[in-house]
Every structure is written in C-alpha cells, then in structure tokens.
C-alpha positions as CSV (number, residue, x, y, z in Angstrom):
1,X,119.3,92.3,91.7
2,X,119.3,91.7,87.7
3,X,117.3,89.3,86.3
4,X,118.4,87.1,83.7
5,X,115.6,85.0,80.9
6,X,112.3,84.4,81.7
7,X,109.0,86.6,82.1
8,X,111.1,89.6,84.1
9,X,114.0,89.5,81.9
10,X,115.8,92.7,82.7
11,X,114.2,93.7,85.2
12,X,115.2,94.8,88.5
13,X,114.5,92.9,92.2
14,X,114.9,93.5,95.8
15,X,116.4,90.5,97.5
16,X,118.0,90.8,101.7
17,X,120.1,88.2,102.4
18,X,120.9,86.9,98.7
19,X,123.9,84.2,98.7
20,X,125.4,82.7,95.4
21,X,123.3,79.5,94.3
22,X,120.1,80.7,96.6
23,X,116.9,80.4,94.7
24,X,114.9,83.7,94.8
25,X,110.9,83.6,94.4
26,X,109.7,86.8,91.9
27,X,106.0,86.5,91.5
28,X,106.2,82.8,91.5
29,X,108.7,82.6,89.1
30,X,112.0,80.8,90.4
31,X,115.4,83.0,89.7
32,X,118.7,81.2,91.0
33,X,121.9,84.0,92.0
34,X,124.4,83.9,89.8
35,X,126.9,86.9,91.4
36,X,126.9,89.0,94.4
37,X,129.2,91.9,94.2
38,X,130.2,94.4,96.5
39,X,130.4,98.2,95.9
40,X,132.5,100.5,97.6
41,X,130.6,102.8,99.4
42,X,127.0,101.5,99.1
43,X,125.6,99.3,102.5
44,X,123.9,97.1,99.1
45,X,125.2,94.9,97.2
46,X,124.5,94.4,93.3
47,X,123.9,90.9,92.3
48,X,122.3,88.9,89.4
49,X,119.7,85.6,88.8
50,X,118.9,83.6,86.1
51,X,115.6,81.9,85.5
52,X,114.9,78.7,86.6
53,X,111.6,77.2,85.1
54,X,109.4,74.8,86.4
55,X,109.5,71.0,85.6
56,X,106.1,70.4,84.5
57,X,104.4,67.7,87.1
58,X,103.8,64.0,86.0
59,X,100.5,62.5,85.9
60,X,99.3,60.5,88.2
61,X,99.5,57.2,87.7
62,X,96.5,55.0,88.5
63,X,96.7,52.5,92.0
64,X,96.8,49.5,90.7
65,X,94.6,47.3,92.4
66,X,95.9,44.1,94.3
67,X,95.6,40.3,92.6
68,X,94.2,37.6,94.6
C-alpha cells in the first residue's frame, strides 16, 4: 500500500484485508484507502491511503454546579 500526505508520505505499508474507505493504523497515524487494484498474476493487491489527521480534543468543560 502507498501512502498519501502526512508523516509517511510515500512510503510503503503492509495492510491484509484492506477494503476501499477502511481506515488503516500506521504508527498511530490514521491513513483512509483510496484504491485497491488487482494485478494479474500476483496473490496481492496494490492499493493506496491518504492521511487522515486527528481532530484535536476539546477541553473539558467545568460541571457546573446545581442552584438551589
């Protein structure tokens, strides 16, 4: 598999059982599949995945505390 943007960009993975729009864990880095393709002749398949990066989490926001 070809990675696509982010910290791996270019970079080659191994990923069994890939399907189009599955989301693929490199190192803790998210990569969605793009493509799948199969060659003639090989028992792999070739596929790519873009990077998907993280939404950064919101802060906590404070318990308010009830009124009497």
């Amino acid at each position: 598999m070809k990675l696509h943007g982010g910290p791996f960009n270019g970079q080659s993975a191994v990923a069994y059982g890939a399907e189009i729009g599955g989301l693929i864990d490199v190192n803790h880095r998210s990569y969605r599949i793009t493509s799948v393709e199969i060659v003639p002749g090989w028992r792999e398949s070739v596929a790519s995945a873009i990077y998907v990066p993280k939404k950064p989490a919101a802060p906590a926001r404070p318990a308010t505390k009830p009124q009497v």
